[in-house]
N, C-alpha and C positions, 0 to 999 in steps of 0.2 A: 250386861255389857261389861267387856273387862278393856280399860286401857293399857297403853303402854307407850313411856318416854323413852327413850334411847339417846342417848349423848355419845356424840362419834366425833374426839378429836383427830383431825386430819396433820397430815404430814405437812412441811412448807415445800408449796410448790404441787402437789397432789390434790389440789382443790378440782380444778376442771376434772380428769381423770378418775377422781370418784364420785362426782355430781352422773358426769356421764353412766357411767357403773350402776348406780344404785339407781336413778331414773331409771336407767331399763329393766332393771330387779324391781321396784316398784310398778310398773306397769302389768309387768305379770301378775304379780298378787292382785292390783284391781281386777283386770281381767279371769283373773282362774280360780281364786278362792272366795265362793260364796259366802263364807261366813266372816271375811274381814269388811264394815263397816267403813274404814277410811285408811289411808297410811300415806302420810305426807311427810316429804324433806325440807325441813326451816332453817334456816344458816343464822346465825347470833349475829346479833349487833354490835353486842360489844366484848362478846370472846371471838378472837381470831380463830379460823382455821374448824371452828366451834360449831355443827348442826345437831337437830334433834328433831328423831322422827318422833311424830306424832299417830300413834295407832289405835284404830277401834276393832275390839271384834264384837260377835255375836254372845260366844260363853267362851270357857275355858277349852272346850272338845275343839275351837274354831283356832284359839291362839296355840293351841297343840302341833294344832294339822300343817299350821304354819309353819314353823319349826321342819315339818318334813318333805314338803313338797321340794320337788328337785330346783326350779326355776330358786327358791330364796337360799338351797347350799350351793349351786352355781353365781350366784349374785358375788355373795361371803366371799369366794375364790375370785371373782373377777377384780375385786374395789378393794379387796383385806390388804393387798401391800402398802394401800392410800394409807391407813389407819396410824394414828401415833401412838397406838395403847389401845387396850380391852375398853369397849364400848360399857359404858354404866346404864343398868335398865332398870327402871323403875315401873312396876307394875300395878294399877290403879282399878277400884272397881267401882262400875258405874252406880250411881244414886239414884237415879230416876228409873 
């Protein structure tokens, strides 16, 4: 299993706008990519403006595929103006 954190600070004011955005780019990967595991959007508590998706894949061949599948470069294009800055990802591999 390979994780992945993502930390996406949001613009002020752009918060509904890329929740809506990335929900629907999230639904797709559940839906169409068998090898993604899990991929949820968490909003901080105590950083404003502050979420982090949290993601599971299968192997490395599944967090690739991701990467190309149309629905998640259409996502990027729809929510990328919400963004305050380059997304920080940190990538994690599973122990069990």
């Amino acid at each position: 299993m390979i994780g992945v954190i993502a930390i996406l600070k949001i613009k002020d004011g752009e918060t509904e706008a890329f929740e809506k955005g990335f929900n629907a780019m999230a639904a797709q990967v559940r839906a169409n990519e068998p090898g993604n595991v899990a991929y949820l959007l968490t909003k901080s508590r105590t950083e404003p403006n502050t979420y982090k998706v949290l993601e599971i894949y299968k192997d490395q061949a599944a967090l690739d595929a991701h990467r190309e599948y149309e629905h998640f470069k259409a996502g990027g294009k729809i929510f990328g103006s919400t963004l305050a800055g380059r997304p920080e990802v940190e990538l994690l591999d599973g122990v069990i």
